[in-house]
C-alpha positions in Angstrom: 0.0 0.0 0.0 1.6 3.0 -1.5 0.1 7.0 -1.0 0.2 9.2 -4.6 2.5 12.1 -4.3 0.4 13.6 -7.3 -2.4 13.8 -5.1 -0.6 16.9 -2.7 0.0 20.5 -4.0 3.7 21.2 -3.9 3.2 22.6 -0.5 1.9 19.3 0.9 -1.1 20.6 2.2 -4.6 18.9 1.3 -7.7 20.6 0.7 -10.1 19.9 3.3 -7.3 19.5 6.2 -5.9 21.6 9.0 -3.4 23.7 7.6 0.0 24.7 10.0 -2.5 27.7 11.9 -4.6 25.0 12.9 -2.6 22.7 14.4 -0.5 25.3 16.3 -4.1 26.4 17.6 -4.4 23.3 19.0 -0.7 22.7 20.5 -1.5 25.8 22.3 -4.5 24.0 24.0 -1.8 22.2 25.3 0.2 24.6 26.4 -2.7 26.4 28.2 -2.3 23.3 30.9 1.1 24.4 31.7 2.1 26.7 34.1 1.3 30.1 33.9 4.7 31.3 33.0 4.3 28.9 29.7 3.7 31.9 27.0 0.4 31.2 25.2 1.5 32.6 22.3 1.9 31.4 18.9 5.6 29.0 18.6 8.8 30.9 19.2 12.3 29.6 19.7 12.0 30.3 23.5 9.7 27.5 23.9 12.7 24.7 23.0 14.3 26.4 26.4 11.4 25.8 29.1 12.3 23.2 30.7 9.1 21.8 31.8 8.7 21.3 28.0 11.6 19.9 27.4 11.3 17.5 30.4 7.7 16.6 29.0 8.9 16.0 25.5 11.3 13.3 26.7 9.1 12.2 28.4 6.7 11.0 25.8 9.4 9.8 23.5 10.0 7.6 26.5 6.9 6.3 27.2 5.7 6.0 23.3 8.7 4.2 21.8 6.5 2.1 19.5 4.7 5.7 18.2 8.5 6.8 17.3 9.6 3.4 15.7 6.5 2.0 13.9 5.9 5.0 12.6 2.1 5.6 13.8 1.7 9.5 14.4 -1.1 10.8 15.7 -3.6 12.0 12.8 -4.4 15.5 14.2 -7.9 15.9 11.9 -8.9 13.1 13.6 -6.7 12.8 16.9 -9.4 10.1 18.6 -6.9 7.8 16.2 -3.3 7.2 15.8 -2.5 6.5 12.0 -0.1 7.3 9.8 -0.7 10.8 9.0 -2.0 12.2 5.7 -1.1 15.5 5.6 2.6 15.1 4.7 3.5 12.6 1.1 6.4 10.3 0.9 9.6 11.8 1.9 8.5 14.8 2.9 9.6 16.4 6.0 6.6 18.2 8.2 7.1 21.3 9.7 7.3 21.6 13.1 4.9 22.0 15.1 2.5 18.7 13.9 2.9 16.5 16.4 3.6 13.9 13.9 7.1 11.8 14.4 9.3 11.3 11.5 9.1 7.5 11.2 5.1 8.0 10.6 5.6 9.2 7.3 8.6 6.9 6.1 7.6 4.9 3.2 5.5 1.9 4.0 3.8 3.4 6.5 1.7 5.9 4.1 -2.1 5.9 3.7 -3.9 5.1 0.6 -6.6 7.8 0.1 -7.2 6.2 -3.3 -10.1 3.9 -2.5 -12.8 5.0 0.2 -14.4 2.1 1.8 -18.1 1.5 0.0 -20.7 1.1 2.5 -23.1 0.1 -0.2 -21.8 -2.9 -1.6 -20.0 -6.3 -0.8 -16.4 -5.1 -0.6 -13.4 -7.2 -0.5 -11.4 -4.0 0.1 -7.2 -4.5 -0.5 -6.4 -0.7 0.5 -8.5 -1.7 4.1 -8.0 -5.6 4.6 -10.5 -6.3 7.6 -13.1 -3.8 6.6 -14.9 -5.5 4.4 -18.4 -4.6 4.5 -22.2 -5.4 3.6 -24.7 -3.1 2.7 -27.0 -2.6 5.3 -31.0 -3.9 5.2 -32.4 -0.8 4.6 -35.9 -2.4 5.8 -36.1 -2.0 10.0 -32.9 0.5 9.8 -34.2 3.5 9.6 -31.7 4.5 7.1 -32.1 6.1 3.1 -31.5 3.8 0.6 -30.3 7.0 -1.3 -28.1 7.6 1.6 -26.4 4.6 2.0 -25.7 4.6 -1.7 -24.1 8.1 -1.5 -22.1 6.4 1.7 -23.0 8.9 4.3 -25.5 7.2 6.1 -25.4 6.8 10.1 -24.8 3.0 10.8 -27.4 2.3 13.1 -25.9 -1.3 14.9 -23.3 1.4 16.3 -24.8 4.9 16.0 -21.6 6.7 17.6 -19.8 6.3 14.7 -20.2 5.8 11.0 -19.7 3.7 8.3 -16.1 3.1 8.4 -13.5 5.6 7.8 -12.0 6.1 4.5 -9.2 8.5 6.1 -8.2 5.9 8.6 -5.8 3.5 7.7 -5.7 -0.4 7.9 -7.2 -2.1 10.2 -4.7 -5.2 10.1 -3.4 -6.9 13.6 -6.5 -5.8 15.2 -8.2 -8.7 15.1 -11.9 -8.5 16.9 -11.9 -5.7 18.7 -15.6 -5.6 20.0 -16.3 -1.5 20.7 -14.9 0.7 17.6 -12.0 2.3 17.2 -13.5 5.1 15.7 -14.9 7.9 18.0 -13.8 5.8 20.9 -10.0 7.5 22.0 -8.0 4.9 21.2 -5.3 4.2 19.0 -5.0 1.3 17.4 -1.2 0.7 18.0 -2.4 1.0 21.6 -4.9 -2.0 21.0 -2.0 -3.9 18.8 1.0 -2.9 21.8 -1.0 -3.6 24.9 -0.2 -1.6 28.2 2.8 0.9 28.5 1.8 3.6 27.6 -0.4 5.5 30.4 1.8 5.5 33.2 2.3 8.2 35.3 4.9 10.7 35.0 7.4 11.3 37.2 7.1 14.9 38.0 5.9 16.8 41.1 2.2 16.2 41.8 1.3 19.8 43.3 0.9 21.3 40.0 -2.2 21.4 37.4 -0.4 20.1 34.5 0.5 16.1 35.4 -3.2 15.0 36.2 -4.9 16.8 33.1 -1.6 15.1 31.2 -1.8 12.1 32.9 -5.8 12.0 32.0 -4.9 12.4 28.4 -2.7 9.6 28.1 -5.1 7.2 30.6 -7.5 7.9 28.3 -5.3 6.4 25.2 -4.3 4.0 27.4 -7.9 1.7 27.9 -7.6 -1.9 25.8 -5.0 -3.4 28.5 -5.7 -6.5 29.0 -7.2 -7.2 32.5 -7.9 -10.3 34.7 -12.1 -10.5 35.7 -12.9 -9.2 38.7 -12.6 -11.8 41.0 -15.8 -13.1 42.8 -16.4 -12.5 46.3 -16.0 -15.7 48.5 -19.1 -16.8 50.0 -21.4 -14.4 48.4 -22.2 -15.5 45.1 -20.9 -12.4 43.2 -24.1 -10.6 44.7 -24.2 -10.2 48.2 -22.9 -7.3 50.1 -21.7 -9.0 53.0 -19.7 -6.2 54.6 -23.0 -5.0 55.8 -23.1 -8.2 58.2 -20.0 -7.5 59.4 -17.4 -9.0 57.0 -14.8 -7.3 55.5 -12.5 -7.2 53.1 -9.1 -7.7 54.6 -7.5 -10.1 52.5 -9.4 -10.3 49.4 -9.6 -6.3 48.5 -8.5 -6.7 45.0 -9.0 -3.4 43.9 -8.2 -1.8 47.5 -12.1 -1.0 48.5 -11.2 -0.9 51.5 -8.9 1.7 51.9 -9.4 5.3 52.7 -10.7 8.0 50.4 -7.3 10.5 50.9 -5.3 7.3 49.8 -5.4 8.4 45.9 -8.1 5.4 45.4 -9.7 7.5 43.0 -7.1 6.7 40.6 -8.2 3.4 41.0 -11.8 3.9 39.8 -12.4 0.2 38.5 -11.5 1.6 34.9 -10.2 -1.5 33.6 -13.0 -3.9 33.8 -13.6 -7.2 31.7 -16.2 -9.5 30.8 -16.0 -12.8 30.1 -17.3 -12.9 26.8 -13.7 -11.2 25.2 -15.7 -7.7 24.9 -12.6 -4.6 25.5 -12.4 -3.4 29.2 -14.9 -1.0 30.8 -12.9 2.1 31.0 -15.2 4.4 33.1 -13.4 7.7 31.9 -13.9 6.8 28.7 -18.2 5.9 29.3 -17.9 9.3 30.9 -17.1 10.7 27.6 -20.3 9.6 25.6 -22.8 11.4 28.2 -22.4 15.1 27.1 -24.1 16.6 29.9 -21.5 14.7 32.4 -19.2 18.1 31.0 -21.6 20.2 32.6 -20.6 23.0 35.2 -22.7 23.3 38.1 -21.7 26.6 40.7 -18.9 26.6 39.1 -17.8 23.0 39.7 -18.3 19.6 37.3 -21.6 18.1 37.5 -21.7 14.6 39.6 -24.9 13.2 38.9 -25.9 11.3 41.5 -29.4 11.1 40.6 -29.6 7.9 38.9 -32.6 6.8 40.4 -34.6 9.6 39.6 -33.5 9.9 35.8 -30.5 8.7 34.2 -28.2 10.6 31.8 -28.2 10.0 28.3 -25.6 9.1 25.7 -24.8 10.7 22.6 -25.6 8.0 20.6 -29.3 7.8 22.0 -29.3 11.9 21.3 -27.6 11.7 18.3 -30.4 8.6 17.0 -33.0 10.7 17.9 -32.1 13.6 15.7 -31.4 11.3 13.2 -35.0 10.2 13.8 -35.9 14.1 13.1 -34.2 15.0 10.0 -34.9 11.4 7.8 -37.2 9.4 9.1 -39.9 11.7 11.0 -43.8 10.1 10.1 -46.6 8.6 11.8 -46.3 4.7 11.0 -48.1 1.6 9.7 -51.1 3.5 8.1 -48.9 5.6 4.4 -47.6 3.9 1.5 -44.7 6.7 0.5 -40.9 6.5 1.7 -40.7 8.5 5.4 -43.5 6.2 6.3 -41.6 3.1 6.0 -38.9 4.2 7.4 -40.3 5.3 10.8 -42.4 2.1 11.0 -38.5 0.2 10.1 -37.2 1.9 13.0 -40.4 2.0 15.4 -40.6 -1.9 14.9 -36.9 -2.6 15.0 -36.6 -0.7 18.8 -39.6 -3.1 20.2 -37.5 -5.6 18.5 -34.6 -5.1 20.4 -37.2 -4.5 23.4 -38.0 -7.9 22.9 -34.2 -9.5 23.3 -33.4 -7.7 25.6 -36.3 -8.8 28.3 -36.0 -12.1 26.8 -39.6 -11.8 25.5 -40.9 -14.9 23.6 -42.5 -12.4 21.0 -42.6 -8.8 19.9 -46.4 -9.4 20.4 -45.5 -8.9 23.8 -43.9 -5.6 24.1 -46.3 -2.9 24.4 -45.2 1.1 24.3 -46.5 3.5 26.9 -45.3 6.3 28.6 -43.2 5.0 31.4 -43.6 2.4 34.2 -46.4 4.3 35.7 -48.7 4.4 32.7 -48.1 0.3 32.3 -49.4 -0.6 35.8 -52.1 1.7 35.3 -53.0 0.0 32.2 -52.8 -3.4 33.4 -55.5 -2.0 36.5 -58.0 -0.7 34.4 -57.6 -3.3 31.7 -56.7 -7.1 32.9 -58.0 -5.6 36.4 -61.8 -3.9 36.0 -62.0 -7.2 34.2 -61.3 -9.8 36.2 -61.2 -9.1 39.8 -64.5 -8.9 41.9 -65.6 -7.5 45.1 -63.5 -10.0 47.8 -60.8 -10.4 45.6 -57.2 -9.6 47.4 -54.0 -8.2 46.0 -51.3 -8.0 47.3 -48.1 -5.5 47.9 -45.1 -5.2 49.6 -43.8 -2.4 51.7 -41.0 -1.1 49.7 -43.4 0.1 46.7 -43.1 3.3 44.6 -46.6 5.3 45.1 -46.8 4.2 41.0 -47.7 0.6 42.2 -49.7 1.2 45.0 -52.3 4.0 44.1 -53.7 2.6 41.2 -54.2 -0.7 43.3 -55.8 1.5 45.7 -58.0 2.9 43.4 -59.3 -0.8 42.0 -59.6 -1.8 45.5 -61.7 1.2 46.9 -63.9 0.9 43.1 -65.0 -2.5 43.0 -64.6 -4.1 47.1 -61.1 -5.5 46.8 -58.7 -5.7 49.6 -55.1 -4.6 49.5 -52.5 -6.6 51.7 -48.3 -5.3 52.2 -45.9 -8.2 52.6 -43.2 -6.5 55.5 -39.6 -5.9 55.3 -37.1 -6.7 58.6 -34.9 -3.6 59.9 -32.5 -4.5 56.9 -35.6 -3.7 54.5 -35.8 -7.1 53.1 -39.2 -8.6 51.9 -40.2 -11.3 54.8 -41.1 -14.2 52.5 -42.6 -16.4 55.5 -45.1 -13.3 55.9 -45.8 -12.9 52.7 -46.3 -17.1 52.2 -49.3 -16.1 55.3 -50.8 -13.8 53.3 -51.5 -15.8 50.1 -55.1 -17.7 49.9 -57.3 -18.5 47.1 -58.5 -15.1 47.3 -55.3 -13.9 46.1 -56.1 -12.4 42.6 -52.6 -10.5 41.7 -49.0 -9.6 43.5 -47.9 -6.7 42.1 -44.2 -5.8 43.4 -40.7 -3.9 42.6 -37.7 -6.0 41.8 -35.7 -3.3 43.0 -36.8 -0.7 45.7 -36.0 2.7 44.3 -36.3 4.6 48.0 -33.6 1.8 49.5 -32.2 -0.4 47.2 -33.3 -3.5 48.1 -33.3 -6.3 45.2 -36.4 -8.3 46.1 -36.1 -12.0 45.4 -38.7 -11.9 42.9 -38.6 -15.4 41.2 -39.4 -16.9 44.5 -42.6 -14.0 45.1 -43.3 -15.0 41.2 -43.5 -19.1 41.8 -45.2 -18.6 45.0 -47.9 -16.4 43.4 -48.6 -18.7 41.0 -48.8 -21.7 43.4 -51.6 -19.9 44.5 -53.5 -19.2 41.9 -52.4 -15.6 41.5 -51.2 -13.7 38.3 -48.3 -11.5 38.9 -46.7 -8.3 38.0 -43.2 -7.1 38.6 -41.9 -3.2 38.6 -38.8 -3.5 36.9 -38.5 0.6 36.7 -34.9 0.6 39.0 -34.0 -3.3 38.4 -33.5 -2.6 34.3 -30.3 -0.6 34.3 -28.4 -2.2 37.0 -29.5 -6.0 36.3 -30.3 -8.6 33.8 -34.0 -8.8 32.8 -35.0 -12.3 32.0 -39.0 -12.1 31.9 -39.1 -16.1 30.6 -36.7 -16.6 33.7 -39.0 -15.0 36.1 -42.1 -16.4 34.6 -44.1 -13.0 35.7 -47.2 -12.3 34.0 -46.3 -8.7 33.4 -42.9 -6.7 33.6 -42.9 -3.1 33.4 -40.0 -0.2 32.8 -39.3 3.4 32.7 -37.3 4.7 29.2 -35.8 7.2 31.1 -34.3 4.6 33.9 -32.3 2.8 31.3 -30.4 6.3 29.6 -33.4 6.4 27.1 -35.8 9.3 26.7 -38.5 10.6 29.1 -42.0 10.0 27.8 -41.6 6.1 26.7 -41.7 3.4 28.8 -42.4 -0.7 28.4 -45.7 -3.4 29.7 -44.2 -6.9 28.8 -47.3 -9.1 29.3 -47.5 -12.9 27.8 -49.4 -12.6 24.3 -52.4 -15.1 25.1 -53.3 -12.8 28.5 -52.9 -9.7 26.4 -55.1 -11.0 23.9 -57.7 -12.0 26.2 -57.4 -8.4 27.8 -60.1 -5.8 26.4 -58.1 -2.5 25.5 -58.3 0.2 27.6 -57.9 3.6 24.9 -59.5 3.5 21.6 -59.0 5.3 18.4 -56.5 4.7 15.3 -54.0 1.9 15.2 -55.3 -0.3 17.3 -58.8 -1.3 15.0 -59.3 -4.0 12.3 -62.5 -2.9 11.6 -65.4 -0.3 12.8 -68.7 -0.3 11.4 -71.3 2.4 13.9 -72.6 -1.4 15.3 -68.9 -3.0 15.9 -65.6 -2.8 16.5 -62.8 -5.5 15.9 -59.9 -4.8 17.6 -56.2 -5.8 16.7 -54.5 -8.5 18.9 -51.4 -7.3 20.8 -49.6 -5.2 20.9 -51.4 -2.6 18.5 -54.7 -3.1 20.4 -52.8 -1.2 23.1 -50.8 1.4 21.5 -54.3 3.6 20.5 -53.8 7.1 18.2 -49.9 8.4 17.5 -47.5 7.1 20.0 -44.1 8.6 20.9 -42.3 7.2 17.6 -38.8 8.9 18.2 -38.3 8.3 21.4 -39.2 4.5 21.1 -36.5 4.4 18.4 -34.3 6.5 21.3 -34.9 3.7 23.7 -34.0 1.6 20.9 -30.5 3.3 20.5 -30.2 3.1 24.5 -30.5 -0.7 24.5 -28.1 -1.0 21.9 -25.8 1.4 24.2 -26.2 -1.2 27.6 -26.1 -3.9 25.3 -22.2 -3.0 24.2 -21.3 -2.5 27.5 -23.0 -5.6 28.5 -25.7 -5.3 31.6 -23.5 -8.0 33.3 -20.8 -5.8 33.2 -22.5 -2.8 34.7 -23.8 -4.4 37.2 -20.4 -6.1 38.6 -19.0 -2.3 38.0 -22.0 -0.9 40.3 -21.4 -3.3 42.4 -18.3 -2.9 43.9 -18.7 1.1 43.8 -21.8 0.7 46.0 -19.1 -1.3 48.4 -17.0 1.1 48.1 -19.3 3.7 48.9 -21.4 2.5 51.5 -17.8 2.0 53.7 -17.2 5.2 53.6 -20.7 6.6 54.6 -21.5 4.1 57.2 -18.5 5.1 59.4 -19.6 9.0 59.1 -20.6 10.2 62.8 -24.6 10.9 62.6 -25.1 9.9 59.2 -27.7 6.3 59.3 -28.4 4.4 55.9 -31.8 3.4 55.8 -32.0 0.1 54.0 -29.1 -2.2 54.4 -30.2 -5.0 53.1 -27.2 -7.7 51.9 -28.4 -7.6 48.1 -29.3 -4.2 46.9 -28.6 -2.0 44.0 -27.1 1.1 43.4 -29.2 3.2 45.9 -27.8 5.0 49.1 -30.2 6.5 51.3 -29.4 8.4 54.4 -30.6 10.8 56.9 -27.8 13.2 59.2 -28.3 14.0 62.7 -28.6 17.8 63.0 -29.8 18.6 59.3 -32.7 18.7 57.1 -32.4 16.2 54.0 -32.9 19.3 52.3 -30.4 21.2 53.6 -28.1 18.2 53.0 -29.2 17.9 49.2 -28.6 22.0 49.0 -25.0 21.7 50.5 -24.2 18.6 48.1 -25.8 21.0 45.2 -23.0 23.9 46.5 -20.5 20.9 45.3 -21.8 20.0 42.0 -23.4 17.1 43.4 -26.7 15.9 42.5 -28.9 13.8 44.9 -32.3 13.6 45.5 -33.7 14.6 49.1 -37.7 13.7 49.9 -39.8 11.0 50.4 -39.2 9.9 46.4 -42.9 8.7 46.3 -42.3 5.8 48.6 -43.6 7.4 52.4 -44.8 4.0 53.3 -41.4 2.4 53.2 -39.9 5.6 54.6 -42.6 5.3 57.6 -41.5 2.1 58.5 -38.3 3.0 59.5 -39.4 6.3 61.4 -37.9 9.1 58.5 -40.3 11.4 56.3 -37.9 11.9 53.9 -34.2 11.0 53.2 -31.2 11.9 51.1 -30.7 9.8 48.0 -27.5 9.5 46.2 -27.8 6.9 43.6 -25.1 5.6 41.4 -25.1 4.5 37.7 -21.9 2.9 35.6 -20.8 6.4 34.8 -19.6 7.0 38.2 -17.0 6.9 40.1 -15.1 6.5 42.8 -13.9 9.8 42.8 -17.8 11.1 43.2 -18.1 9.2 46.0 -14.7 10.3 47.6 -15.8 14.5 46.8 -19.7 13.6 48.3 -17.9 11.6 51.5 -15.5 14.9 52.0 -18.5 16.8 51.6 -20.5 15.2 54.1 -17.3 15.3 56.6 -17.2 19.1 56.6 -20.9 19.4 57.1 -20.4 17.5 60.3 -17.2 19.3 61.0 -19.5 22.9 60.7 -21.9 21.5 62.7 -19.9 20.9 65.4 
C-alpha cells in the first residue's frame, strides 16, 4: 500500500485538512495546561528552552517508543486515532509543530486515500483488509437507501460512529476488537501494543499540568488486558456481605477498603472485563459519551448522583433521535410513501430489540406507553376492571413506589377489593414467611418492585413470582430501578407482566415498556380506543387488533421508542453483566465510607441491593443536606421519592438519595464523602 505524491499540492497541504495555523491552535490548548509562565503565544524559539517542555517531551518519547519506531503519528484531523498521518507525502519532511514523528511518514507506513471504503456494496477492500463490508438492510434501519448509496448514512448497529473511515488506515493486527476504534479514543497501536503507555509521570504532583496530562494519556491508554474481577468468596458475586459484618481484609482486590485521601480515586475500576472477550470497561472513557457529564454546576463539574430519579443519556441515544428528526420523521403503519416506512422500520426494529433484551418470547409482547407508571395503570383498568371482583385480594409489599400502589388502591376502593403489604425486617428485606401467610385463594394479583427505588433493596422476585402462582395468582413485577443495574430475564421469572421506565435505562422521558404474555394480552379488552389499534369499525362494531397494537391507540411517541431503541443497543455494548459487577463494587465502596460517618444512618441495608444510598444526618434537614451537596456540583435527591410507606416504617419522612449509575466513580463518591465530613465538622 503506496500513497500518490500527485495527489498533494507542492506545499503538501490537502484541501479539506488543518493547515499549519490550525494545528499550532491546538498545541497551544496544550500549552494552556502548563504553568502560567508557559507563553500562550503562537511557537517561538523560547519554547525549545522551558524546561518543563523539554522534560515533557522526553518524556513522551520515552513512554511511546513504538509511536517513534513504527511510525504511527497521531492523525491531528482526527486525533481520537493514531495513524499514519496524511497531511505530509512520501519523503516529505513536516514542519514543526504537527505533532507527527518522523518515522510516521517513512515509506510503508503511508495511507492510501485512493479507495474509500463503499458502504453500499460487498467489498473485498485490498487498500482496508478487515473492513470488508455489507450493505446494510435498509428495511427496520431506519436508514435512506439513497443515503447509504451516497455512503453517508449513520450505521445504526453502532450509531456513535459511522460507516467506516475512508481517512483511517488499515485495520490489520486488530483482530476482533468488539467496541470501535473510531470515535472511541484509542489508538489502534495501543490496542495492537498492549499496556505501556499510560503510566504516570514522574514529575511533582502539586501542579495542574500532570493529572490533566496524565488523563490524556489514561484515556489512550484503555484496551489493557485485564484479569475479571474476581468473585467474592461466600457471596455468590451478589451479596454485600460487609453490611453483616465481614470485611474485606485479605481479598480487597482493587483496595475497596482503603481510605478515600489514599489516591483510590485513581483506582476507579476503569479496567473492567467480561468474560465474553468484549474490550475493558474504562469508566473515563463511558464518561465521555454522556455530554451533559461536562456540565458545570456553581462553578464545579456536575456529579450526577441522581440515577434513580432519571438517568443521563448518551450521545448515541441523542444523536439517534435527531437522526429520527431530520430522515425518518412520520406517523407509522397506516402511508404507502418513503418516510413512512422508514419510521415504522425503525419503530418496529426498537420493540424488537425490546424484545431481546427482556427475553420476551415475541414482539407481540412488548407494548409502548409512557413510562412504568402508565403500564401498571394500564394493566388495573384493563386485565383488572375485568377480572377481579368485590372480595378479591391483591397483594403489595412495603418497599413500593406510590406508581404501584395508588392505582391498586384505586381498584380496591372501586370494586370491594382488599389490598394486603408483605413487610420488610430492619435490613428492608421482603419477609417471605409473611408474605407465604398472606397468600389464599383469594389472592387475585401480586404486584411488586424487583428493585426498591427509596432503598435499594433487590427483592427476590422469582421466589414471590413461583409462590404467586402456586396460589393461583397472576403476577406483575416493577422492573422501573431493576433494568439498568440487572439482567431482565421475563421467561426466567415467569411474571405475567414486567414493566420499565425509558428514562431509567439512559433512554428518553416520555416512553416506557408493559411486557405481558401474548395469550393474556389478547384475552385483555383495550383500555384507549382510536386509530392503530382497530381491524374494523362499522357504527354497530368494532374488531380490535391483537397485541400489541390493540394497546398502543392514536400516534405514540415514535422517536423516542427508536431513542430507547438506540439506548438498549448502548447497555447492550457495554454488557448489563458488566455494569452491574461495575455498580457493584462502587456501592461497596461507597457504603464503607458513609456508614462510618458520625450521625449519618443508611436506611436500608439489606445484603443484596442495588445502586441506591439513602441516608438521613443527625442535625440537618435532607434538604439542607441535598442543597450543600448541590454547593458541590453534586446531585442527589432529598424527599420521600414517592415511597412514604417504606420511609414510615423506619421512622424518617424523607431522606437523602445519592444513587449511582456505571458512569460514576469513585472519585464522586470520595468529593460527596468529604462533603459530608465538613458538614459534620460545621456542625460541630
Amino acid at each position: 500500500m503506496s500513497i500518490n505524491t500527485n495527489q498533494f499540492p507542492a506545499d503538501g497541504n490537502i484541501s479539506g485538512l488543518p493547515d499549519v495555523t490550525e494545528l499550532e491552535k491546538l498545541a497551544n490548548e496544550l500549552f494552556s495546561l502548563l504553568p502560567n509562565e508557559m507563553p500562550k503565544a503562537n511557537f517561538s524559539p523560547d519554547l525549545a528552552d522551558h524546561p518543563r517542555l523539554e522534560k515533557s517531551l522526553n518524556l513522551v518519547h520515552d513512554r511511546l517508543p513504538s509511536l517513534f519506531s513504527k511510525g504511527e503519528g497521531f492523525n491531528l484531523n482526527n486525533p481520537q486515532t493514531s495513524l499514519p498521518d496524511p497531511h505530509f507525502p512520501v519523503n516529505k519532511t513536516p514542519q514543526s509543530g504537527f505533532g507527527v514523528s518522523p518515522p510516521a511518514v517513512r515509506p510503508g507506513n503511508e495511507l492510501s486515500l485512493n479507495r474509500p471504503v463503499s458502504p453500499n456494496s460487498i467489498t473485498t477492500n485490498t487498500d482496508y483488509p478487515g473492513l470488508d463490508h455489507k450493505q446494510p438492510s435498509v428495511a427496520g434501519s431506519g436508514i435512506s437507501p439513497s443515503a447509504a448509496h451516497q455512503g453517508n448514512a449513520v450505521n445504526l448497529e453502532d450509531p456513535q460512529t459511522s460507516f467506516p473511515d475512508p481517512n483511517v488506515g488499515s485495520s490489520v493486527g486488530l483482530g476482533h476488537v468488539p467496541h470501535s476504534v473510531a470515535g472511541s479514543g484509542i489508538s489502534p497501536s495501543v490496542i495492537q501494543n498492549g499496556p505501556g503507555y499510560a503510566e504516570a509521570f514522574p514529575f511533582s504532583p502539586d501542579t495542574p499540568f500532570e493529572p490533566d496530562f496524565n488523563k490524556l494519556w489514561s484515556s489512550i491508554n484503555t484496551f489493557k488486558s485485564t484479569p475479571q474481577i474476581p468473585e467474592i468468596p461466600g457471596t455468590g458475586g451478589a451479596q454485600y456481605y460487609f453490611l453483616q459484618g465481614a470485611g474485606f481484609k485479605g481479598n480487597d482486590p482493587f483496595g475497596i477498603n482503603q481510605n478515600p485521601t489514599s489516591q483510590l480515586s485513581g483506582k476507579t475500576f476503569s479496567h473492567i472485563q467480561n468474560g465474553a472477550g468484549h474490550a475493558p470497561f474504562d469508566v473515563n472513557l463511558i464518561k465521555k459519551d454522556f455530554p451533559i457529564l461536562q456540565e458545570r454546576v456553581n462553578g464545579r463539574p456536575l456529579i450526577w448522583l441522581d440515577n434513580a430519579a432519571t438517568t443521563q443519556k448518551p450521545k448515541s441515544v441523542i444523536d439517534r433521535i435527531t437522526y429520527f428528526y431530520e430522515h425518518e420523521n412520520s406517523n407509522i403503519h397506516r402511508a404507502a410513501h418513503e418516510l413512512a416506512a422508514r419510521a415504522t422500520d425503525a419503530y418496529e426494529s426498537a420493540r424488537s430489540k425490546v424484545q431481546v433484551f427482556l427475553n420476551a418470547g415475541s414482539v407481540n409482547e412488548i407494548i409502548f406507553v409512557r413510562g412504568a407508571t402508565e403500564a401498571i395503570n394500564l394493566v388495573a383498568k384493563t386485565w383488572g376492571e375485568q377480572n377481579l371482583n368485590a372480595g378479591d385480594e391483591i397483594i403489595v409489599s412495603n418497599l413500593e413506589h406510590h406508581a404501584n400502589i395508588v392505582p391498586w388502591q384505586q381498584l380496591a376502593a372501586k370494586k370491594g377489593l382488599k389490598l394486603r403489604v408483605i413487610p420488610v425486617d430492619d435490613d428492608g428485606q421482603i419477609l417471605l414467611d409473611e408474605y407465604a401467610k398472606l397468600l389464599n385463594p383469594k389472592t387475585k394479583l401480586v404486584s411488586f418492585t424487583q428493585v426498591s427505588n427509596a432503598l435499594g433493596t433487590v427483592t427476590p422476585a422469582k421466589q414471590i413470582v413461583e409462590m404467586a402462582h402456586q396460589a393461583g395468582a397472576k403476577v406483575l413485577v416493577d422492573g422501573a430501578q431493576s433494568v439498568s443495574h440487572l439482567r431482565s430475564d421475563v421467561r426466567a421469572l415467569n411474571c405475567d407482566w414486567f414493566v420499565f421506565s425509558g428514562h431509567k435505562v439512559f433512554g428518553p422521558t416520555g416512553i416506557g415498556v408493559l411486557y405481558g404474555k401474548e395469550d393474556l394480552l389478547n384475552e385483555t379488552q383495550p383500555w384507549q380506543g382510536g386509530g392503530n389499534m382497530i381491524q374494523d369499525v362499522t357504527f354497530e362494531h368494532t374488531k380490535f387488533h391483537d397485541a400489541p397494537n390493540r394497546f398502543e391507540a392514536g400516534t405514540g411517541n415514535i422517536a423516542d421508542a427508536v431513542g430507547l431503541g438506540a439506548a438498549i443497543d448502548y447497555v447492550n455494548k457495554i454488557g448489563i453483566d458488566v455494569i452491574h459487577q461495575y455498580e457493584h463494587y462502587l456501592l461497596v465502596y461507597a457504603t464503607n465510607l458513609m456508614k462510618d460517618i458520625p450521625g449519618l444512618r443508611l436506611i436500608g441495608t439489606a445484603p443484596d441491593k442495588a445502586s441506591v444510598l439513602s441516608f438521613v444526618f443527625e442535625g440537618y434537614k435532607t434538604e439542607e443536606v441535598g442543597a450543600a451537596l448541590n454547593n458541590e456540583g453534586i446531585a442527589v435527591r432529598s424527599g420521600h421519592h414517592c415511597a412514604q410507606p417504606i420511609l414510615r416504617r423506619f421512622g424518617v419522612e424523607t431522606t437523602v438519595r445519592p444513587s449511582l449509575a456505571f458512569y460514576n466513580t469513585c472519585s464522586d463518591v470520595d468529593i460527596l464523602v468529604e462533603t459530608l465530613y465538613r458538614l459534620r465538622g460545621a456542625h460541630r
